[in-house]
mmCIF file of the N, C-alpha and C atoms, coordinates in Angstrom:
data_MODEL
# 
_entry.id   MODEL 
# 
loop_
_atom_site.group_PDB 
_atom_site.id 
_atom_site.type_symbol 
_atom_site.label_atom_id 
_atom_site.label_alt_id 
_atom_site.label_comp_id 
_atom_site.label_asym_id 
_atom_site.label_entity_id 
_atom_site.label_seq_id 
_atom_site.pdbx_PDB_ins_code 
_atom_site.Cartn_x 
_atom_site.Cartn_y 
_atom_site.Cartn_z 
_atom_site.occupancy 
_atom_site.B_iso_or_equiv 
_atom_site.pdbx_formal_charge 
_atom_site.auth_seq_id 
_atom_site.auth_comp_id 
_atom_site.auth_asym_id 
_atom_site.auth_atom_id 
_atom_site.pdbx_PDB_model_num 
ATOM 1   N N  . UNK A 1 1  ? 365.101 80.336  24.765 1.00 0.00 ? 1  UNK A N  1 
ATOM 2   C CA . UNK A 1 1  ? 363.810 80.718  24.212 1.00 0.00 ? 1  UNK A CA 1 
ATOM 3   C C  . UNK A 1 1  ? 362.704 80.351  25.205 1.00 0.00 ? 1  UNK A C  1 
ATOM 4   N N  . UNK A 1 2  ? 361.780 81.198  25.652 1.00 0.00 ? 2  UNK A N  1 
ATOM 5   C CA . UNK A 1 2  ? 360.517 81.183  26.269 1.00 0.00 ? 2  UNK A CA 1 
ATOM 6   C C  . UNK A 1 2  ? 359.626 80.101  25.727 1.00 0.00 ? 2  UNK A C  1 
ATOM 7   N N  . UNK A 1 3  ? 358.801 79.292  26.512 1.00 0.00 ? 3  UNK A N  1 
ATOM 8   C CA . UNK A 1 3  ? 358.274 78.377  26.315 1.00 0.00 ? 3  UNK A CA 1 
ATOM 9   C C  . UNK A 1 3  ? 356.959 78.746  25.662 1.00 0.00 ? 3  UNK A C  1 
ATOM 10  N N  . UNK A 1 4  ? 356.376 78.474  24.396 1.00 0.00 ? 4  UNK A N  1 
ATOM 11  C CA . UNK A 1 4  ? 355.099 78.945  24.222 1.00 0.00 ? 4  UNK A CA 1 
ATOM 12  C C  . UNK A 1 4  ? 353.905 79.526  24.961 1.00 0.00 ? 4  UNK A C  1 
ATOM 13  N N  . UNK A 1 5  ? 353.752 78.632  25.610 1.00 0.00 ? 5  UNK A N  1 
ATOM 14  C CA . UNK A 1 5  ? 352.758 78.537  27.048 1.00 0.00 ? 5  UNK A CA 1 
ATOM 15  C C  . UNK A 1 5  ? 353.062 80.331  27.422 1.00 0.00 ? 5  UNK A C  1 
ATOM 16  N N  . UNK A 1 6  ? 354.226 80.369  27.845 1.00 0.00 ? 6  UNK A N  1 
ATOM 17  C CA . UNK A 1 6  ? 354.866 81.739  28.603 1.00 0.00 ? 6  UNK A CA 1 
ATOM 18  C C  . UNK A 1 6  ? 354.296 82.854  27.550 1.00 0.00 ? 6  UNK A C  1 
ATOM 19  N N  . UNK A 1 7  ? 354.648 82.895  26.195 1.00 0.00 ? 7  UNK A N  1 
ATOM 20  C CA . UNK A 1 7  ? 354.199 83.435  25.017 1.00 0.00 ? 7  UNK A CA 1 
ATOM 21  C C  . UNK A 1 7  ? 352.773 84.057  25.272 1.00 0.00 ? 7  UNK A C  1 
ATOM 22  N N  . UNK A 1 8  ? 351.971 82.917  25.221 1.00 0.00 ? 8  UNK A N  1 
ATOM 23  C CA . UNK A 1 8  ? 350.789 83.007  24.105 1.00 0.00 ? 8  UNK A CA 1 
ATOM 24  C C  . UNK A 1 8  ? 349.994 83.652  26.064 1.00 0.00 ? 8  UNK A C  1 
ATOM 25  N N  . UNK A 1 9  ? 350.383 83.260  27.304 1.00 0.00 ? 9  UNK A N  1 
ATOM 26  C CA . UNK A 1 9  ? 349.651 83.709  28.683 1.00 0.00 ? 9  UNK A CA 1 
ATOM 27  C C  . UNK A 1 9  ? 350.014 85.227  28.179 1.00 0.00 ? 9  UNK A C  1 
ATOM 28  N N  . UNK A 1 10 ? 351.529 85.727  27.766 1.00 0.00 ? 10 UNK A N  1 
ATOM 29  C CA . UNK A 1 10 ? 351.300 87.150  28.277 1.00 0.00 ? 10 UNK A CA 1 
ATOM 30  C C  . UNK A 1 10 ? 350.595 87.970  27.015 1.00 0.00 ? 10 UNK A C  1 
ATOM 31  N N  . UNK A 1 11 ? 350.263 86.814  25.748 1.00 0.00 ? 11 UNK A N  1 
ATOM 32  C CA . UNK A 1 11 ? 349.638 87.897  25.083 1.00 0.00 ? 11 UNK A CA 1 
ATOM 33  C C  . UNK A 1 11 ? 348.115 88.036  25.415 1.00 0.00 ? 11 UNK A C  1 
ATOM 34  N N  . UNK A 1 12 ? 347.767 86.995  25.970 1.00 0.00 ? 12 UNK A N  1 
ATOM 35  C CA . UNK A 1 12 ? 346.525 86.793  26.590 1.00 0.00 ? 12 UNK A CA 1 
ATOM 36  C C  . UNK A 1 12 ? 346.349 88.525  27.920 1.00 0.00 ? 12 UNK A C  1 
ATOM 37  N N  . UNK A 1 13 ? 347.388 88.666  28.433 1.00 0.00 ? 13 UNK A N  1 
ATOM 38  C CA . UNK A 1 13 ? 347.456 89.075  29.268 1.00 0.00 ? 13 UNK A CA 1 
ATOM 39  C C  . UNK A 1 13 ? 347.264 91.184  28.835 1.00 0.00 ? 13 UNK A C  1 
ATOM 40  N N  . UNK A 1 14 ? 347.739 91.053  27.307 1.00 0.00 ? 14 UNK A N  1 
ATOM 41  C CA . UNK A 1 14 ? 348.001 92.324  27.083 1.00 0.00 ? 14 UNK A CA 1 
ATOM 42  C C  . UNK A 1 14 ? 346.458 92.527  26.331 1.00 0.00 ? 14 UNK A C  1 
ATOM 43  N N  . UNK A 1 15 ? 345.765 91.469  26.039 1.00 0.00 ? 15 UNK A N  1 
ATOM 44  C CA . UNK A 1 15 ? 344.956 91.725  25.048 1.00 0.00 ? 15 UNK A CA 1 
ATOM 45  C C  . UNK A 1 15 ? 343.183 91.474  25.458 1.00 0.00 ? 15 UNK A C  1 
ATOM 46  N N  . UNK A 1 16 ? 343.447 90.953  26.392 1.00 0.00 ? 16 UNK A N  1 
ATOM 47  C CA . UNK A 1 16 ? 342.114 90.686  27.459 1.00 0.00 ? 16 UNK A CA 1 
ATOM 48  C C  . UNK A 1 16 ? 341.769 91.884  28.008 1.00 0.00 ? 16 UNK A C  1 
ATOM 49  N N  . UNK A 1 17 ? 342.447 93.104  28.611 1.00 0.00 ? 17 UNK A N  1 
ATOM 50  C CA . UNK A 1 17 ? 341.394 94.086  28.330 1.00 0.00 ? 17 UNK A CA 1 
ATOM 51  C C  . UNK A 1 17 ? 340.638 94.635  27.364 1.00 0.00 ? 17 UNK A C  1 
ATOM 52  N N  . UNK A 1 18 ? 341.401 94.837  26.508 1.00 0.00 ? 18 UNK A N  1 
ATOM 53  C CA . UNK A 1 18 ? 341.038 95.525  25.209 1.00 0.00 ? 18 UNK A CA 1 
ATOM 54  C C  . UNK A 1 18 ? 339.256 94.786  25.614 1.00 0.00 ? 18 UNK A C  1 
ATOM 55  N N  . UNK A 1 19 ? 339.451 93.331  24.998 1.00 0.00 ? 19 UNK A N  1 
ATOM 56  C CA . UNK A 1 19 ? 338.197 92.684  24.778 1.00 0.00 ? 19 UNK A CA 1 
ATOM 57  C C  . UNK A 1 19 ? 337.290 92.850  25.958 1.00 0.00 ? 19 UNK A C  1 
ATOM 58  N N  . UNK A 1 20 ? 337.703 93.537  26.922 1.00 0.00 ? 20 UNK A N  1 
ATOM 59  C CA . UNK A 1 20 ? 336.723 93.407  28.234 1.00 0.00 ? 20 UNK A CA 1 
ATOM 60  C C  . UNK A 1 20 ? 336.212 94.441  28.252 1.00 0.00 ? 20 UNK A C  1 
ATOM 61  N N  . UNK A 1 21 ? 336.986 95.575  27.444 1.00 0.00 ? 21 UNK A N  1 
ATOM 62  C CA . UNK A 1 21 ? 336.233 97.133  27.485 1.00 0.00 ? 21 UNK A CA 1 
ATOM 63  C C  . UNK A 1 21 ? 335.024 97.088  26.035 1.00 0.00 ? 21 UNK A C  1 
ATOM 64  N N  . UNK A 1 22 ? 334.575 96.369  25.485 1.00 0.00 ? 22 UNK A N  1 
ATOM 65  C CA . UNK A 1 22 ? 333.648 96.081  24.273 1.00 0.00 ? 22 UNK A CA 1 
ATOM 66  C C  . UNK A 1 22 ? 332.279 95.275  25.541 1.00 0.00 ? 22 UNK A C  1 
ATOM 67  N N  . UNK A 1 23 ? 332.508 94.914  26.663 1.00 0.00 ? 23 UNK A N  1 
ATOM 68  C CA . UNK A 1 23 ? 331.549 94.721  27.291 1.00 0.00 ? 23 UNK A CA 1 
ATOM 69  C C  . UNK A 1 23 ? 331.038 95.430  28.829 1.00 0.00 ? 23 UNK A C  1 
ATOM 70  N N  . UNK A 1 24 ? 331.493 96.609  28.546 1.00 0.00 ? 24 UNK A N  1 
ATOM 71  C CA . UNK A 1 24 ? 331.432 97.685  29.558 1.00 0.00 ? 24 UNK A CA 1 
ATOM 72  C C  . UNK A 1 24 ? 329.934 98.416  29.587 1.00 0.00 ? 24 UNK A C  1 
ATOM 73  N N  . UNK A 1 25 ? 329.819 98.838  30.472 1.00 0.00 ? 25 UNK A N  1 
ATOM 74  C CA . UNK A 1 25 ? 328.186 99.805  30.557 1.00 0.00 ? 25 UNK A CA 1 
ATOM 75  C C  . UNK A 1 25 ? 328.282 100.674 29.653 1.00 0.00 ? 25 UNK A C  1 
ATOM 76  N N  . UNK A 1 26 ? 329.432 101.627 30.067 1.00 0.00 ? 26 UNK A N  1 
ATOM 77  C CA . UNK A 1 26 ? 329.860 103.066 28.916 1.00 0.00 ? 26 UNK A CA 1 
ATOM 78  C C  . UNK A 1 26 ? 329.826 102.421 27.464 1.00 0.00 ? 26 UNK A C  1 
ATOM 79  N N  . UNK A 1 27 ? 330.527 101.403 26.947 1.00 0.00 ? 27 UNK A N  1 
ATOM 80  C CA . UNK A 1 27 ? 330.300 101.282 25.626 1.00 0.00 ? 27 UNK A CA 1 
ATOM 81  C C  . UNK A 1 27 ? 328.768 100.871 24.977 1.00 0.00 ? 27 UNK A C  1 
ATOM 82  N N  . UNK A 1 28 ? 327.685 99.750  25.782 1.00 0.00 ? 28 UNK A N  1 
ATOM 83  C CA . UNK A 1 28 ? 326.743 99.753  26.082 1.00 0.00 ? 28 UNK A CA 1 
ATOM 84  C C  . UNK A 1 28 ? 326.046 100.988 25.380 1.00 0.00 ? 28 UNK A C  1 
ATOM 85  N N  . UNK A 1 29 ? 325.990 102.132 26.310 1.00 0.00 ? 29 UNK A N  1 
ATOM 86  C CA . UNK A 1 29 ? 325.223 102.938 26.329 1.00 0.00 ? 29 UNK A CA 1 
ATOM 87  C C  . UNK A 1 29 ? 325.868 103.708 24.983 1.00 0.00 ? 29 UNK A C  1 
ATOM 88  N N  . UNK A 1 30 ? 327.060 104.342 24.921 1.00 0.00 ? 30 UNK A N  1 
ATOM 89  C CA . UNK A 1 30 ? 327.393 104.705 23.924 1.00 0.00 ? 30 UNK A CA 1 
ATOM 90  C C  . UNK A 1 30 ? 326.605 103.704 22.412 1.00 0.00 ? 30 UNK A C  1 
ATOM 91  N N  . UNK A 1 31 ? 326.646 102.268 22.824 1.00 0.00 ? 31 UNK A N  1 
ATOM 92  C CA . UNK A 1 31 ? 326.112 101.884 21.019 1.00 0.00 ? 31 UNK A CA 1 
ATOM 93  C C  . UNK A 1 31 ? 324.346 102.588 20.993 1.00 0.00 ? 31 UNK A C  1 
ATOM 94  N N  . UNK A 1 32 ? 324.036 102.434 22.368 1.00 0.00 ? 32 UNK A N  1 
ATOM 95  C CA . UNK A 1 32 ? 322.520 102.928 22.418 1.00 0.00 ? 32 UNK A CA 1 
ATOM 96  C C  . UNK A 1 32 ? 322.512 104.398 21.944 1.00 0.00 ? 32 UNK A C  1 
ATOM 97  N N  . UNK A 1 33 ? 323.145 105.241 22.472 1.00 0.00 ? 33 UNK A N  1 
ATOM 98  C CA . UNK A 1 33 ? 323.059 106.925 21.866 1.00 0.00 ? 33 UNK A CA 1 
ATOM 99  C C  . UNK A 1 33 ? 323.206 106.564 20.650 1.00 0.00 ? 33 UNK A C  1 
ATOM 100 N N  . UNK A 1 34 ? 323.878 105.709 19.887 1.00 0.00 ? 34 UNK A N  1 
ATOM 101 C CA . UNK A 1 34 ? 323.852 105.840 18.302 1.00 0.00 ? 34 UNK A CA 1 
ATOM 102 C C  . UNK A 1 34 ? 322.823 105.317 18.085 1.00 0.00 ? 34 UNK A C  1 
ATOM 103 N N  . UNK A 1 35 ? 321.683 104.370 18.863 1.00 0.00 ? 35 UNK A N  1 
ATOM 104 C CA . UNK A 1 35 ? 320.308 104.153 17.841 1.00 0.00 ? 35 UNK A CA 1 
ATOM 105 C C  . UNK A 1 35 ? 320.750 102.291 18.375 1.00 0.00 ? 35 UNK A C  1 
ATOM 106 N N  . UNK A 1 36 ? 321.282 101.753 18.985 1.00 0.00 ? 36 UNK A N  1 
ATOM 107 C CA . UNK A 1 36 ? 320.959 100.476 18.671 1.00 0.00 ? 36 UNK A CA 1 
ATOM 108 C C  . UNK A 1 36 ? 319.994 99.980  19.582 1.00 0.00 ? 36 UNK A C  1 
ATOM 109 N N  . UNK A 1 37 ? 319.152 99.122  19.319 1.00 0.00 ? 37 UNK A N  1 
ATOM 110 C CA . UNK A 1 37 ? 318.265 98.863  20.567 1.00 0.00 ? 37 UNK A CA 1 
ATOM 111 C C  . UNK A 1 37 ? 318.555 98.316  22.046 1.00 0.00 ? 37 UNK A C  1 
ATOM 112 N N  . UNK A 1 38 ? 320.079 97.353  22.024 1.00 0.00 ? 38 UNK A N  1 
ATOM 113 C CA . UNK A 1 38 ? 319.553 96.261  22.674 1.00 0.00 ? 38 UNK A CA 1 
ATOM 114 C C  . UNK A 1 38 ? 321.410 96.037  22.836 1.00 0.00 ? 38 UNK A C  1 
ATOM 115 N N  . UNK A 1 39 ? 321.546 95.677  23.794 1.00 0.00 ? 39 UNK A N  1 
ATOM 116 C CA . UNK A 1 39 ? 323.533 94.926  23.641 1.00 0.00 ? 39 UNK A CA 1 
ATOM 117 C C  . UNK A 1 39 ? 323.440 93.956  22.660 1.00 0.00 ? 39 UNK A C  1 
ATOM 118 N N  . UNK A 1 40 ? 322.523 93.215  21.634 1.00 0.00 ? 40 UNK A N  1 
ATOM 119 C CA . UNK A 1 40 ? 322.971 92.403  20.986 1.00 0.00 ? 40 UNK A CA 1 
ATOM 120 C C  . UNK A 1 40 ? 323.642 93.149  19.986 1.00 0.00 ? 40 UNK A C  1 
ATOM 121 N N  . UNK A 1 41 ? 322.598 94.230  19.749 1.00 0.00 ? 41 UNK A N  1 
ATOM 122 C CA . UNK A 1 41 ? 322.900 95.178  18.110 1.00 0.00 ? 41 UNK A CA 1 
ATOM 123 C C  . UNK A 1 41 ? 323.917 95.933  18.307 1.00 0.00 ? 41 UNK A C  1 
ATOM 124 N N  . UNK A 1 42 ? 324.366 96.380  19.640 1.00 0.00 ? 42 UNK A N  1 
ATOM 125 C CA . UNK A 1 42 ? 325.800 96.705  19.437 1.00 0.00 ? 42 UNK A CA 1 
ATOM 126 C C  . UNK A 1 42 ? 326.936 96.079  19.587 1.00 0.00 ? 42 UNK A C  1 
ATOM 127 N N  . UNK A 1 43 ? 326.652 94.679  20.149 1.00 0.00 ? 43 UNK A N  1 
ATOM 128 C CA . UNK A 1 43 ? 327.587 93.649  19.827 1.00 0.00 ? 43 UNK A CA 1 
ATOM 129 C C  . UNK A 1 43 ? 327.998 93.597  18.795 1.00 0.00 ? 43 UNK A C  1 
ATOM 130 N N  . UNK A 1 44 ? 326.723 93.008  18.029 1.00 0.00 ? 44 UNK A N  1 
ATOM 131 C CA . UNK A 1 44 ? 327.126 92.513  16.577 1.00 0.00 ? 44 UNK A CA 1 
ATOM 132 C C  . UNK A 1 44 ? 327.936 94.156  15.759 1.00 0.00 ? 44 UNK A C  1 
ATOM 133 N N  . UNK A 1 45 ? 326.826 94.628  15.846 1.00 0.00 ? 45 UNK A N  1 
ATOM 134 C CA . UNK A 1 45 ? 327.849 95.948  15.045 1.00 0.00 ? 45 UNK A CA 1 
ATOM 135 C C  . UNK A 1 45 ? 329.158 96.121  15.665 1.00 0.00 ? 45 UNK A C  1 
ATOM 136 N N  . UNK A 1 46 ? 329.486 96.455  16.498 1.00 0.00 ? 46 UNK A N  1 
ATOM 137 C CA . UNK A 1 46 ? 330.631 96.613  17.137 1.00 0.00 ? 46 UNK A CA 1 
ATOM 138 C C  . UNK A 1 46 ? 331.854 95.621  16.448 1.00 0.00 ? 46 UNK A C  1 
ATOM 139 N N  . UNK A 1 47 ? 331.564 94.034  16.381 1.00 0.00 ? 47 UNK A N  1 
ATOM 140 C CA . UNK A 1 47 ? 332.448 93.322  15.923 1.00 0.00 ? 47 UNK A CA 1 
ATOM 141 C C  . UNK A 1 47 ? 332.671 93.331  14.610 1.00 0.00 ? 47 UNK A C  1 
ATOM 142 N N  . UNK A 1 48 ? 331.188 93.480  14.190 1.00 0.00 ? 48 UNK A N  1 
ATOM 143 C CA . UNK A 1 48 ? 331.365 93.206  12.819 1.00 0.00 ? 48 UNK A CA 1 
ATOM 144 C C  . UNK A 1 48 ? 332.210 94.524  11.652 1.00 0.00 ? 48 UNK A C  1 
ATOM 145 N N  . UNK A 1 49 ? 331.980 95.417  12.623 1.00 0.00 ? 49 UNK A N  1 
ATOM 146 C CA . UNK A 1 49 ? 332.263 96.874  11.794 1.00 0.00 ? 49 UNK A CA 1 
ATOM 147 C C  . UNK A 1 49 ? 333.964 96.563  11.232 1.00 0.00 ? 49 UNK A C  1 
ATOM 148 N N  . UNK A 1 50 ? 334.715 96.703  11.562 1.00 0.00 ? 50 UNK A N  1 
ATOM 149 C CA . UNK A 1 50 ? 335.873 96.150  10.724 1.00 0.00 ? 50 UNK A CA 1 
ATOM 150 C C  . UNK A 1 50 ? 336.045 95.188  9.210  1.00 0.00 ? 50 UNK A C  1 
ATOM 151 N N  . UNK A 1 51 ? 334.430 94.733  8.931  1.00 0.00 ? 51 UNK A N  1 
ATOM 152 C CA . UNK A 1 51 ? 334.461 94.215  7.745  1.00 0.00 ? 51 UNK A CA 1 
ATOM 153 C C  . UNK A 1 51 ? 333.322 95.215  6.508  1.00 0.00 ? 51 UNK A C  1 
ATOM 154 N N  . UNK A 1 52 ? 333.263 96.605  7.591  1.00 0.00 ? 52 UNK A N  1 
ATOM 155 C CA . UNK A 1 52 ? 333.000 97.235  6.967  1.00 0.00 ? 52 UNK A CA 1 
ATOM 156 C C  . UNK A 1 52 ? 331.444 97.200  6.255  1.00 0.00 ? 52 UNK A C  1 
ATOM 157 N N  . UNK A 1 53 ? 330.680 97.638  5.321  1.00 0.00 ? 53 UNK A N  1 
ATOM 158 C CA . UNK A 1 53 ? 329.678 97.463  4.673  1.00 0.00 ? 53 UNK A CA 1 
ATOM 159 C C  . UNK A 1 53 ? 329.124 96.148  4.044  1.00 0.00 ? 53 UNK A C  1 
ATOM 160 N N  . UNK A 1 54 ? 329.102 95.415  4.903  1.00 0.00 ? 54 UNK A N  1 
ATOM 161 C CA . UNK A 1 54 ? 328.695 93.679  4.793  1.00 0.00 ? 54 UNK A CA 1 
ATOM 162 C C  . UNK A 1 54 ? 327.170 93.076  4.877  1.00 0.00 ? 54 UNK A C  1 
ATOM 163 N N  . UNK A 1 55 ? 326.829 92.539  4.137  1.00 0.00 ? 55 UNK A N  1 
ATOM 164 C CA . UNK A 1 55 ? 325.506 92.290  4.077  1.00 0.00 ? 55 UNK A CA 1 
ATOM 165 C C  . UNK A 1 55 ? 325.610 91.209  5.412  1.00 0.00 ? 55 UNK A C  1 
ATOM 166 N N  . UNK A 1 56 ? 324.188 91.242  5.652  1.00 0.00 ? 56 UNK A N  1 
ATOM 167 C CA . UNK A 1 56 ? 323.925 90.112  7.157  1.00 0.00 ? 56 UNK A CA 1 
ATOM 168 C C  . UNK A 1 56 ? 324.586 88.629  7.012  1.00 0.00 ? 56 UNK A C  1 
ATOM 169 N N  . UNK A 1 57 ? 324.150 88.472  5.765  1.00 0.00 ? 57 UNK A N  1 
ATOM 170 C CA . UNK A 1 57 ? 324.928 86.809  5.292  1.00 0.00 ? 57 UNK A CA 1 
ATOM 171 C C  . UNK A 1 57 ? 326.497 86.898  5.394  1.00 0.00 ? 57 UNK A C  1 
ATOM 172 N N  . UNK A 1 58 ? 327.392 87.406  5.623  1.00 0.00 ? 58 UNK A N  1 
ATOM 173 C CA . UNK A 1 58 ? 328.750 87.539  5.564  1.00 0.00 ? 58 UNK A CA 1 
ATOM 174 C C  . UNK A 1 58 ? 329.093 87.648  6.785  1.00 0.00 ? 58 UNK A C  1 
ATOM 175 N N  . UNK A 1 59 ? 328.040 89.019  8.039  1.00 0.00 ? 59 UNK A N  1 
ATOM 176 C CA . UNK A 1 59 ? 328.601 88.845  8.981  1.00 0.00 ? 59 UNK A CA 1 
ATOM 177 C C  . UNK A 1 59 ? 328.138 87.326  9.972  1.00 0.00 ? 59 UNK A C  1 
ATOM 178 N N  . UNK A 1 60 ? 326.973 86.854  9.143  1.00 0.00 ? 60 UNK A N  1 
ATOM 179 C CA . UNK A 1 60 ? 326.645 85.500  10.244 1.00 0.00 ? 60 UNK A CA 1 
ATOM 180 C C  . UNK A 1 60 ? 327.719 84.628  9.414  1.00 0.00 ? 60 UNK A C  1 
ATOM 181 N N  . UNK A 1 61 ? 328.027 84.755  8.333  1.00 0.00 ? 61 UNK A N  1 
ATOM 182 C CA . UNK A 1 61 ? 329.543 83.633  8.114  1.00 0.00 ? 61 UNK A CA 1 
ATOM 183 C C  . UNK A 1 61 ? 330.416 84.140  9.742  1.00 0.00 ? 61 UNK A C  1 
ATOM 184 N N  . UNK A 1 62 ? 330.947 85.152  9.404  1.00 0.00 ? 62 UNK A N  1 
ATOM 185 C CA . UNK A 1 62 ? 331.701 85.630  10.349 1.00 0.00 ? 62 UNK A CA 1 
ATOM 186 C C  . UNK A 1 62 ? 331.751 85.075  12.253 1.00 0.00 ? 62 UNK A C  1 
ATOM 187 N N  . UNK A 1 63 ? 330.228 84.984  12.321 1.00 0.00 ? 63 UNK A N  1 
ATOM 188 C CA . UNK A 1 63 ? 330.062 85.402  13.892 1.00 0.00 ? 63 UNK A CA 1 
ATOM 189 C C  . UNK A 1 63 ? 328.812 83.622  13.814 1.00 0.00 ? 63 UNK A C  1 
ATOM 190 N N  . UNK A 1 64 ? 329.528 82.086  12.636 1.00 0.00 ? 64 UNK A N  1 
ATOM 191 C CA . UNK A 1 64 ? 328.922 81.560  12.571 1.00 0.00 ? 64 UNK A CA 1 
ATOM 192 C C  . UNK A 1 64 ? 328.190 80.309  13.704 1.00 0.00 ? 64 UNK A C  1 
ATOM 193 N N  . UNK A 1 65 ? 328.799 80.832  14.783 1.00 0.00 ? 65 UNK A N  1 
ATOM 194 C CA . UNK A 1 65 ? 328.083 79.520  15.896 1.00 0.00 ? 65 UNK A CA 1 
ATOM 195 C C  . UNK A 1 65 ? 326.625 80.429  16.365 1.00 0.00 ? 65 UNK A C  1 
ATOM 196 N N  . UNK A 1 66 ? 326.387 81.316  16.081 1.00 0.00 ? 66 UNK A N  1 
ATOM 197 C CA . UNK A 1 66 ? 324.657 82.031  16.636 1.00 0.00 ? 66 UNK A CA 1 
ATOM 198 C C  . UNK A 1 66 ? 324.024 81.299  15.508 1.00 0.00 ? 66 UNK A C  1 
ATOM 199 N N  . UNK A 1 67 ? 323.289 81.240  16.184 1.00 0.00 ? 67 UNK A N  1 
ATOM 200 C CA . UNK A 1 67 ? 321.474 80.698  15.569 1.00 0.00 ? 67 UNK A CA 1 
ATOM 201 C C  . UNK A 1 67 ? 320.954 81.487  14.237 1.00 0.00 ? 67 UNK A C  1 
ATOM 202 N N  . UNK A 1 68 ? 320.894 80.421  13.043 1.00 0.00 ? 68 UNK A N  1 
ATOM 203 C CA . UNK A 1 68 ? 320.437 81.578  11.791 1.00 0.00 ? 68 UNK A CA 1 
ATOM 204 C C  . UNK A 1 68 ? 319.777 82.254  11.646 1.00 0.00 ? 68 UNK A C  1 
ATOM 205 N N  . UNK A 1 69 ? 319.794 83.462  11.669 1.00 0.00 ? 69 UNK A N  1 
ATOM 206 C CA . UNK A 1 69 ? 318.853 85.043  11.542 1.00 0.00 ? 69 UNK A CA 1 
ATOM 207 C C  . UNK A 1 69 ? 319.470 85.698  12.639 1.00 0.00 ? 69 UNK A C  1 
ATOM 208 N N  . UNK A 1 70 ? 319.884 85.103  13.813 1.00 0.00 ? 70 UNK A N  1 
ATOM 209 C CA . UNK A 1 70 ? 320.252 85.957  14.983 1.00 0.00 ? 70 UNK A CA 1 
ATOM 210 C C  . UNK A 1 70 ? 320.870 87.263  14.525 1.00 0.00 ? 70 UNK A C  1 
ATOM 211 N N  . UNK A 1 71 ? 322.100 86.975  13.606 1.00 0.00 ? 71 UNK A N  1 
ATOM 212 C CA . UNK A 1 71 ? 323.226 88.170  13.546 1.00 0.00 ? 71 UNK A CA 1 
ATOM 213 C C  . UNK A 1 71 ? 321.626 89.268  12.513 1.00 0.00 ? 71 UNK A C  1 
ATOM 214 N N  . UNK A 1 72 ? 321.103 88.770  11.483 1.00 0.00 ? 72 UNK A N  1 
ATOM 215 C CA . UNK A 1 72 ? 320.359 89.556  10.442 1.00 0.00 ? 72 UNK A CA 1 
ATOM 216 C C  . UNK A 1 72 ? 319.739 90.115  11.417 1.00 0.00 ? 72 UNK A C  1 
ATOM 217 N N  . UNK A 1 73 ? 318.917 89.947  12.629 1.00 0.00 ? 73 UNK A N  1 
ATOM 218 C CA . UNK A 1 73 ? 318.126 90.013  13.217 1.00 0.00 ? 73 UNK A CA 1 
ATOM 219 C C  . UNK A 1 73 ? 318.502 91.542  14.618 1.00 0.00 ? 73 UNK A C  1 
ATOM 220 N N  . UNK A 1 74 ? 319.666 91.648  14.239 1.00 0.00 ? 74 UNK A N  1 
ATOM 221 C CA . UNK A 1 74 ? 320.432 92.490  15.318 1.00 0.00 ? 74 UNK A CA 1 
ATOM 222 C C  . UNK A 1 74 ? 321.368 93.710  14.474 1.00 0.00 ? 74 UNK A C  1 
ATOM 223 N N  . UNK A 1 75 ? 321.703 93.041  13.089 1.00 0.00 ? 75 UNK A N  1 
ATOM 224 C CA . UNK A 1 75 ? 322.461 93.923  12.891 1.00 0.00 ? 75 UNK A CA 1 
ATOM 225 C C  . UNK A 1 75 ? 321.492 94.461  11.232 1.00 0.00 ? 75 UNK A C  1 
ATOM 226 N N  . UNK A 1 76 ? 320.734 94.391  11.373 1.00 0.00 ? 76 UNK A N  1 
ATOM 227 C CA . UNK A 1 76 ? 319.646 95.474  10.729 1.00 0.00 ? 76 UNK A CA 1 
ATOM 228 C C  . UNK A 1 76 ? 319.956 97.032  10.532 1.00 0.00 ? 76 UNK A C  1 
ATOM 229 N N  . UNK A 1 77 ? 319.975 97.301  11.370 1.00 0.00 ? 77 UNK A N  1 
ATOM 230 C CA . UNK A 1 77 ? 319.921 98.800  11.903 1.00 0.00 ? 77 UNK A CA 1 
ATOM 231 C C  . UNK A 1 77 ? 321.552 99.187  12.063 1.00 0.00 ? 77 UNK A C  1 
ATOM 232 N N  . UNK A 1 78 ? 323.046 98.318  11.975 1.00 0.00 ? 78 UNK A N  1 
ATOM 233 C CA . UNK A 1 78 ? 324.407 99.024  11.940 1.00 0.00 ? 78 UNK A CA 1 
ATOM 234 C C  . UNK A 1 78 ? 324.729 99.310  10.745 1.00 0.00 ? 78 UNK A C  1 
# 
């Protein structure tokens, strides 16, 4: 059996792009053609969208080490 370590590097390995293409120019601009102002607001929307129709208080549970209002403050407008 493979040593954890060995494990958990190659899932690191399969799954670190994925997360690197959510901070690309093209996606960027793509959240902007939909209306967001700013990379925060398509950050936050971007992550948060998988929990679907969530009031601001749920996604700052979610996304809770930012500064209170930050997430309300960005994801207004997703």
């Amino acid at each position: 059996m493979a040593h954890p370590r060995v494990k958990i590097r190659r899932l690191f390995e399969l799954i670190e792009p994925i997360a690197t293409v959510s901070f690309s120019e093209e996606v960027d601009r793509a959240f902007c053609d939909v209306g967001m102002r700013d990379f925060w607001d398509g950050y936050f929307a971007g992550r948060a969208a998988p929990l679907g129709l969530a009031p601001a208080e749920v996604v700052h549970a979610a996304f809770y080490n930012f500064a209170e209002g930050e997430v309300a403050r960005h994801i207004r407008g997703a």
